[in-house]
ChimeraX commands (.cxc) that place a marker at each C-alpha (Angstrom):
marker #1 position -5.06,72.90,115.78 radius 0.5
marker #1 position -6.48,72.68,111.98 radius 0.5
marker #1 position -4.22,75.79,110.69 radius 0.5
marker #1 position -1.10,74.07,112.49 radius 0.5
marker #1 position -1.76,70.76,110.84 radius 0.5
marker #1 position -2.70,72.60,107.05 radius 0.5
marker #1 position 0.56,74.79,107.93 radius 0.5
marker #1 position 3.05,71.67,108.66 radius 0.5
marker #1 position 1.31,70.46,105.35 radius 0.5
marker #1 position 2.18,72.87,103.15 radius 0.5
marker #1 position 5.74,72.64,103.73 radius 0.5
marker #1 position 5.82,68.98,103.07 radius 0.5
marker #1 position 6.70,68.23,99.93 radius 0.5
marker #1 position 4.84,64.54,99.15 radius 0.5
marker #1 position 7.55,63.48,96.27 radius 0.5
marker #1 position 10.35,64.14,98.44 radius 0.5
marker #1 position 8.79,62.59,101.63 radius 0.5
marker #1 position 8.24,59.36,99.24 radius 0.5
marker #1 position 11.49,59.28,97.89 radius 0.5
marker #1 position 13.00,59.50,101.20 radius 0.5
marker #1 position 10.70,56.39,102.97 radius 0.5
marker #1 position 11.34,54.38,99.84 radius 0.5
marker #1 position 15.42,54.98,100.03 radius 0.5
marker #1 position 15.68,55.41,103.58 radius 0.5
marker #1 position 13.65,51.90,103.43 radius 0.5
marker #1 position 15.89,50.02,101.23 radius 0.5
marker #1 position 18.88,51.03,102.91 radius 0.5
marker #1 position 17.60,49.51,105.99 radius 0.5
marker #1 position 16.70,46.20,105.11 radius 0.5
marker #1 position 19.04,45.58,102.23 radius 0.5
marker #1 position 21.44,43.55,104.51 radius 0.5
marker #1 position 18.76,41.89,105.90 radius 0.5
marker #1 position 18.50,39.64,102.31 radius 0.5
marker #1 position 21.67,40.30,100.33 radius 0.5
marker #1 position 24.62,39.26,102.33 radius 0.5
marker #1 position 27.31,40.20,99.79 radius 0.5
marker #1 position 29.42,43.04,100.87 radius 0.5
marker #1 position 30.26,44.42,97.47 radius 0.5
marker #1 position 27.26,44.55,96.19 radius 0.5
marker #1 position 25.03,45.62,99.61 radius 0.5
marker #1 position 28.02,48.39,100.56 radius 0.5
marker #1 position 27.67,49.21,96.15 radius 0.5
marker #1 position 23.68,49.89,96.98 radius 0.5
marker #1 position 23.76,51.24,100.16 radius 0.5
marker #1 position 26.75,54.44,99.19 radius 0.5
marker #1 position 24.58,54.84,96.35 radius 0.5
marker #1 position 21.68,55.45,98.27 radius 0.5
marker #1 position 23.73,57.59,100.11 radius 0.5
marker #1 position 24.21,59.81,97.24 radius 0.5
marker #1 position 20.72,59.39,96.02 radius 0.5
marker #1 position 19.18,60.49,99.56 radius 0.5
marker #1 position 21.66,63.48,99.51 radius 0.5
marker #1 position 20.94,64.89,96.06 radius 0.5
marker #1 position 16.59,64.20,95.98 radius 0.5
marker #1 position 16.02,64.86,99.58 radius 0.5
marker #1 position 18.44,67.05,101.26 radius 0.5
marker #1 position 21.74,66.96,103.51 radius 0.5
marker #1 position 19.85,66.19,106.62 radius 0.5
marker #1 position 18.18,63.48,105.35 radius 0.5
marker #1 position 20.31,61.94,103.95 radius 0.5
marker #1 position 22.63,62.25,107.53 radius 0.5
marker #1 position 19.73,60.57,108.62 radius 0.5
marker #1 position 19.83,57.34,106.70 radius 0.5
marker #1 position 23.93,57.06,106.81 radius 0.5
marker #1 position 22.96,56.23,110.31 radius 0.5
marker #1 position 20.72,52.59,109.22 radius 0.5
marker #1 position 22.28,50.58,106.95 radius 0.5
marker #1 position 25.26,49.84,109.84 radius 0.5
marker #1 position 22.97,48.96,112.51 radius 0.5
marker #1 position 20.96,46.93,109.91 radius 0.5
marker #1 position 23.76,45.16,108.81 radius 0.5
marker #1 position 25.08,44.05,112.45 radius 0.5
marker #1 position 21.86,42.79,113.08 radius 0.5
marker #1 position 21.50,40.72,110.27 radius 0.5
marker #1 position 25.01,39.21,110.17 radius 0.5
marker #1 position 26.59,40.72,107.61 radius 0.5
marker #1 position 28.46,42.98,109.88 radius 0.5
marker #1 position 30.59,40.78,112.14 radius 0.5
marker #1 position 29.67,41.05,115.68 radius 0.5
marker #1 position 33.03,41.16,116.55 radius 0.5
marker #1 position 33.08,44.75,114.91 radius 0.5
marker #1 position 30.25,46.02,117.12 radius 0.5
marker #1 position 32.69,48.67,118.51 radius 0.5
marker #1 position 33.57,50.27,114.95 radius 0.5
marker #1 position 29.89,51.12,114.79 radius 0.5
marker #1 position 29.64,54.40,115.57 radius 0.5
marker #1 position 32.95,54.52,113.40 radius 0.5
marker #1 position 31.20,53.29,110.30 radius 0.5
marker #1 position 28.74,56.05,111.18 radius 0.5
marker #1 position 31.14,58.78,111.22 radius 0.5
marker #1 position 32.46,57.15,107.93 radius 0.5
marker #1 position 29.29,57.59,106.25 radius 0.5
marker #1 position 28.85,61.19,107.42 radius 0.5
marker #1 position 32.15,61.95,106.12 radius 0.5
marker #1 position 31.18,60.91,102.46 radius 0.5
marker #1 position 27.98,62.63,102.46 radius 0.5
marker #1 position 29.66,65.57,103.92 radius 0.5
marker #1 position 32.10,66.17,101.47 radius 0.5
marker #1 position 30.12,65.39,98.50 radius 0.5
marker #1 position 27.88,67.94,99.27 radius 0.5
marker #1 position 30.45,70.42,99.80 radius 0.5
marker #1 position 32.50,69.60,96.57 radius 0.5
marker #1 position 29.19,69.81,94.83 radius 0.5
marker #1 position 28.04,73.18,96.73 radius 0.5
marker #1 position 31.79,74.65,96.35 radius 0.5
marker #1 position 31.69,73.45,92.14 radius 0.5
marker #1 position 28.29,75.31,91.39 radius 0.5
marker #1 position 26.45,72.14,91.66 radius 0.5
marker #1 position 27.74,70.84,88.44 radius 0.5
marker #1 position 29.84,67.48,87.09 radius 0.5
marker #1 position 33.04,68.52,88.40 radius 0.5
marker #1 position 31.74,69.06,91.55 radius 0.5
marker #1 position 30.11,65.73,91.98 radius 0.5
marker #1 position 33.20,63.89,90.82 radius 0.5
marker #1 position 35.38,65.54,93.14 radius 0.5
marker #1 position 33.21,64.73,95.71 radius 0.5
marker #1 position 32.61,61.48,95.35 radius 0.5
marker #1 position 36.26,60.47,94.84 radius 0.5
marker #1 position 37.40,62.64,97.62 radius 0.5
marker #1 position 34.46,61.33,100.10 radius 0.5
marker #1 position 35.16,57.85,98.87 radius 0.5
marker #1 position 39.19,58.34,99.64 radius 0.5
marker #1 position 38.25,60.30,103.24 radius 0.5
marker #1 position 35.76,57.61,104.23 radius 0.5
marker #1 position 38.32,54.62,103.43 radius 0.5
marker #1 position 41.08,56.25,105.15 radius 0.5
marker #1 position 38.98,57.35,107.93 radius 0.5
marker #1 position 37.54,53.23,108.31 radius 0.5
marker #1 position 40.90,51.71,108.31 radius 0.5
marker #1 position 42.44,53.99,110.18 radius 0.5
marker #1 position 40.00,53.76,113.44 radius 0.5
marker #1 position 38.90,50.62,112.64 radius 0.5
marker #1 position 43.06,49.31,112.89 radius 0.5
marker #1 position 42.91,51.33,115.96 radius 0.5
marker #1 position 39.92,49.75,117.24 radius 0.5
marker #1 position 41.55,46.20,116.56 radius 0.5
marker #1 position 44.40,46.94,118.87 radius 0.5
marker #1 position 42.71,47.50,121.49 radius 0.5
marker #1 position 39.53,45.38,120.98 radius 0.5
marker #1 position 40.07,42.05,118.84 radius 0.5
marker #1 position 41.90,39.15,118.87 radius 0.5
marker #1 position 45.06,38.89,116.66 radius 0.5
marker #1 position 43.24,36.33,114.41 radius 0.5
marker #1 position 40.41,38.45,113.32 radius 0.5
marker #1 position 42.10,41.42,113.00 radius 0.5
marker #1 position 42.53,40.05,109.39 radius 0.5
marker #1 position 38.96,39.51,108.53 radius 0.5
marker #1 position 38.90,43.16,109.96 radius 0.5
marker #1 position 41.17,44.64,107.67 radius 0.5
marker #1 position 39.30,42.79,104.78 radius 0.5
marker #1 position 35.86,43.93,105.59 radius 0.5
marker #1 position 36.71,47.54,106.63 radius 0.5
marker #1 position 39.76,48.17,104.10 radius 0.5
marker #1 position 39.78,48.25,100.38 radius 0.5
marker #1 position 36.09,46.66,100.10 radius 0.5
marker #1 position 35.37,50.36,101.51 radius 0.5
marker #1 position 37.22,51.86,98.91 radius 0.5
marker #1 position 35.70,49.99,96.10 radius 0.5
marker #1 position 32.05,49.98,97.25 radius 0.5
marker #1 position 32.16,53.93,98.10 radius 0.5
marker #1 position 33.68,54.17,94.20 radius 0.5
marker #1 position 30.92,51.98,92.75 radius 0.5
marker #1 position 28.18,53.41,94.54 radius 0.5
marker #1 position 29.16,56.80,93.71 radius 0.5
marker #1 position 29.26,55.35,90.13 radius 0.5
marker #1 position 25.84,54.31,90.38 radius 0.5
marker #1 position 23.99,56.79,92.25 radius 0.5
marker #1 position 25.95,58.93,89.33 radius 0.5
marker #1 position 24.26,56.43,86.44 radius 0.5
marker #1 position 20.63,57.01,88.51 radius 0.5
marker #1 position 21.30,60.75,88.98 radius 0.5
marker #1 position 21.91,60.86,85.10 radius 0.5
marker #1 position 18.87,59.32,84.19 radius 0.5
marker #1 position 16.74,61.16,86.23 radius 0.5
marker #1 position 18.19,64.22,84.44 radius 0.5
marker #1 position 20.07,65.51,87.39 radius 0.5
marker #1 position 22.77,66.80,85.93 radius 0.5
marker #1 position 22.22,68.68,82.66 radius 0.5
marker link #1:1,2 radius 0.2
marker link #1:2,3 radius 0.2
marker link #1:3,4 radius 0.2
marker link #1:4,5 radius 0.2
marker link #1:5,6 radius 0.2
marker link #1:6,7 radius 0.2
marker link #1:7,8 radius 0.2
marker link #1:8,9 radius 0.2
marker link #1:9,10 radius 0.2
marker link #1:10,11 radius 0.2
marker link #1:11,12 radius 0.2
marker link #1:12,13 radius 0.2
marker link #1:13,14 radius 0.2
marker link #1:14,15 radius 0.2
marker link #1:15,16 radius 0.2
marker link #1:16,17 radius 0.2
marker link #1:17,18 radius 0.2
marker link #1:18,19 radius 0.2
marker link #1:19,20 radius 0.2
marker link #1:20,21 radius 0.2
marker link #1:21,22 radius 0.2
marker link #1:22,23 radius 0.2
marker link #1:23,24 radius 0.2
marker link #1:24,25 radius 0.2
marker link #1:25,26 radius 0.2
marker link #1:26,27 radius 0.2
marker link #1:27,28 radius 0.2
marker link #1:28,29 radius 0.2
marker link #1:29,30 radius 0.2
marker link #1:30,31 radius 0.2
marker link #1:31,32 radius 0.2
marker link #1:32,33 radius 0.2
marker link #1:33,34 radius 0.2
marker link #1:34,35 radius 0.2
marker link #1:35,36 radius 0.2
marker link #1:36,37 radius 0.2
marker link #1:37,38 radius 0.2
marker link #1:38,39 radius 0.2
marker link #1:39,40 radius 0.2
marker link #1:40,41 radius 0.2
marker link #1:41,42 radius 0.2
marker link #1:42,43 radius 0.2
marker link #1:43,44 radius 0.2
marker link #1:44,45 radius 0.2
marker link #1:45,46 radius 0.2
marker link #1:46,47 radius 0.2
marker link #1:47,48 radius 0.2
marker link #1:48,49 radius 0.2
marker link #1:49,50 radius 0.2
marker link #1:50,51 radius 0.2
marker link #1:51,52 radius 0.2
marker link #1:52,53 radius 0.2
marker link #1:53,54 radius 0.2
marker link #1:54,55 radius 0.2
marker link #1:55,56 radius 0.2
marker link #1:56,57 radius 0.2
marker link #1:57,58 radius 0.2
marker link #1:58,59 radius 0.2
marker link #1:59,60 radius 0.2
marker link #1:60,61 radius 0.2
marker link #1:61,62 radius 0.2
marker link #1:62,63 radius 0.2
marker link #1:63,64 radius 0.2
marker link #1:64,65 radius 0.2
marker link #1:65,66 radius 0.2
marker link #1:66,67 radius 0.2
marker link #1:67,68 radius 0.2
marker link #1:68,69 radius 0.2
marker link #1:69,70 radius 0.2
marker link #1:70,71 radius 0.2
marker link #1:71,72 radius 0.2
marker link #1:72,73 radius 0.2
marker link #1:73,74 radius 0.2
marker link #1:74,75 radius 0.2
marker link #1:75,76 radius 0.2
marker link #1:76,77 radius 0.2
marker link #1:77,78 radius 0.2
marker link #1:78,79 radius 0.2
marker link #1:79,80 radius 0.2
marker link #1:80,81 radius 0.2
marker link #1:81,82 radius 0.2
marker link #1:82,83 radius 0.2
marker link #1:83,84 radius 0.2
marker link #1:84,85 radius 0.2
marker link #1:85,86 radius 0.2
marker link #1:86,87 radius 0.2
marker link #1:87,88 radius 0.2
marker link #1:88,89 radius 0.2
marker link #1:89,90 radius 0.2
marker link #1:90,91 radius 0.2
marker link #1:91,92 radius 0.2
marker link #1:92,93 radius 0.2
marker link #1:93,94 radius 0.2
marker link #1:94,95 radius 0.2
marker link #1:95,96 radius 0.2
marker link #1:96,97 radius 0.2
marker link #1:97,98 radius 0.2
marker link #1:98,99 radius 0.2
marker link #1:99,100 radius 0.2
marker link #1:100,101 radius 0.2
marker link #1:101,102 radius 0.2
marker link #1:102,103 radius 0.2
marker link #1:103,104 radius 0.2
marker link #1:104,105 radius 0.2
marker link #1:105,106 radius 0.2
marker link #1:106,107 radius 0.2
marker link #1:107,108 radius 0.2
marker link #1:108,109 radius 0.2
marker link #1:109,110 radius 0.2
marker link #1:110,111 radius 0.2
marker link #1:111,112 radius 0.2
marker link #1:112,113 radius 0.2
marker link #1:113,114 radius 0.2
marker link #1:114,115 radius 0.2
marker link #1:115,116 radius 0.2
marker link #1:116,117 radius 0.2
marker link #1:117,118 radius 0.2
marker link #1:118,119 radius 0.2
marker link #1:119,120 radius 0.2
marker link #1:120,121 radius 0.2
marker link #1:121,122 radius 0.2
marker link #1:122,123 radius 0.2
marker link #1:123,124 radius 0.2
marker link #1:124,125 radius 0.2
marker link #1:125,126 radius 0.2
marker link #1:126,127 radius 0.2
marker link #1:127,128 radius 0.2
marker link #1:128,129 radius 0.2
marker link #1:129,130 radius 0.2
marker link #1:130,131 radius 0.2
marker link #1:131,132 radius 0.2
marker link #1:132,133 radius 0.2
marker link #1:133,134 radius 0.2
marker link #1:134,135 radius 0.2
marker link #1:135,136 radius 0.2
marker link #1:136,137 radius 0.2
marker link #1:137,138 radius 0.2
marker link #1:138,139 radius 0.2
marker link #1:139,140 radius 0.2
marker link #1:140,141 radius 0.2
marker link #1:141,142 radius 0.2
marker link #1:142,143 radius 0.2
marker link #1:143,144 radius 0.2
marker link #1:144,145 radius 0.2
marker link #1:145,146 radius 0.2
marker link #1:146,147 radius 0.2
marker link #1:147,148 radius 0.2
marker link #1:148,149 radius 0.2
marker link #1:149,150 radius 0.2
marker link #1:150,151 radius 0.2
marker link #1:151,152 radius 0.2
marker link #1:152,153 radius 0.2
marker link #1:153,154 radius 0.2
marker link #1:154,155 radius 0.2
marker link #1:155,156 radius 0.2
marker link #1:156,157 radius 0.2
marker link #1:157,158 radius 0.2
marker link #1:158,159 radius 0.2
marker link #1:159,160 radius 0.2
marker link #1:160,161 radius 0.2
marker link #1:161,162 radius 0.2
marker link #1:162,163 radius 0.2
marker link #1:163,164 radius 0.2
marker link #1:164,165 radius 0.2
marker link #1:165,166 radius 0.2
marker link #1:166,167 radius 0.2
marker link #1:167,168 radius 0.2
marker link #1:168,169 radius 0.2
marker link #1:169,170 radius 0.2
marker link #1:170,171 radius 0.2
marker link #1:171,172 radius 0.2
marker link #1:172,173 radius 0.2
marker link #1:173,174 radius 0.2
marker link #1:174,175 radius 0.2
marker link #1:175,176 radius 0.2
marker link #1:176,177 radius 0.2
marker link #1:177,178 radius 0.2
view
């Protein structure tokens, strides 16, 4: 039992398990106190980006999967849009995704990160508005479908491109990119 525990261990590395709590911890209860779309959507694609680049592809899969449910259960995600969920999700996924395979396809340089965070921001806000129009058809009433298309539309867009922005600024200063 002692060399399984000393083996699991050894494979942990502390800085990276720290980083991810901390991130992973943020993203979850951000919406919880800010309630400003811009700015918690701005924070949480950043983190996005952060978790993706310090801690790994699985990780950060991981935590695309909290800030959404956070966010619907502390208001700031309409619970009218409960359905778009797993949508939101898939959109999040679909930014990590293809910033990490921009930046794995560019030899992990510049280029590669900002093709793949203008690409993943693009996918993810055509992805939202797309499904989440869909959704709206078949799930809302006529008058919110407006306050829909606000939240899930070009306020996508624009936080994805900030955030990537930011996490860019933080990756920078960490010395990230050389």
């Amino acid at each position: 039992m002692i060399n399984l525990r000393v083996a699991v261990l050894e494979k942990i590395k502390v800085n990276v398990l720290a980083q991810f709590l901390v991130l992973a911890s943020v993203a979850t209860f951000l919406p919880f106190f800010i309630h400003l779309q811009w700015l918690t959507g701005t924070i949480i694609n950043a983190i996005l980006i952060l978790v993706l680049f310090l801690c790994g592809l699985r990780s950060a899969l991981a935590v695309a999967c909290l800030p959404s449910m956070a966010a619907l259960s502390s208001g700031l995600l309409p619970v009218v849009l409960a359905p778009a969920l797993p949508f939101i999700i898939a959109g999040n996924f679909l930014f990590i995704l293809t910033i990490n395979w921009f930046y794995q396809k560019n030899k992990n340089n510049y280029y590669g990160y900002l093709g793949g965070f203008l690409s993943g921001a693009g996918l993810k806000f055509a992805f939202l508005l797309l499904s989440v129009n869909i959704l709206a058809a078949f799930f809302i009433n006529e008058n919110i479908v407006t306050l829909v298309a606000r939240l899930m539309g070009w306020w996508q867009l624009v936080t994805a491109l900030s955030g990537g922005l930011l996490a860019y600024l933080i990756l920078k200063f960490l010395k990230f990119f050389k």
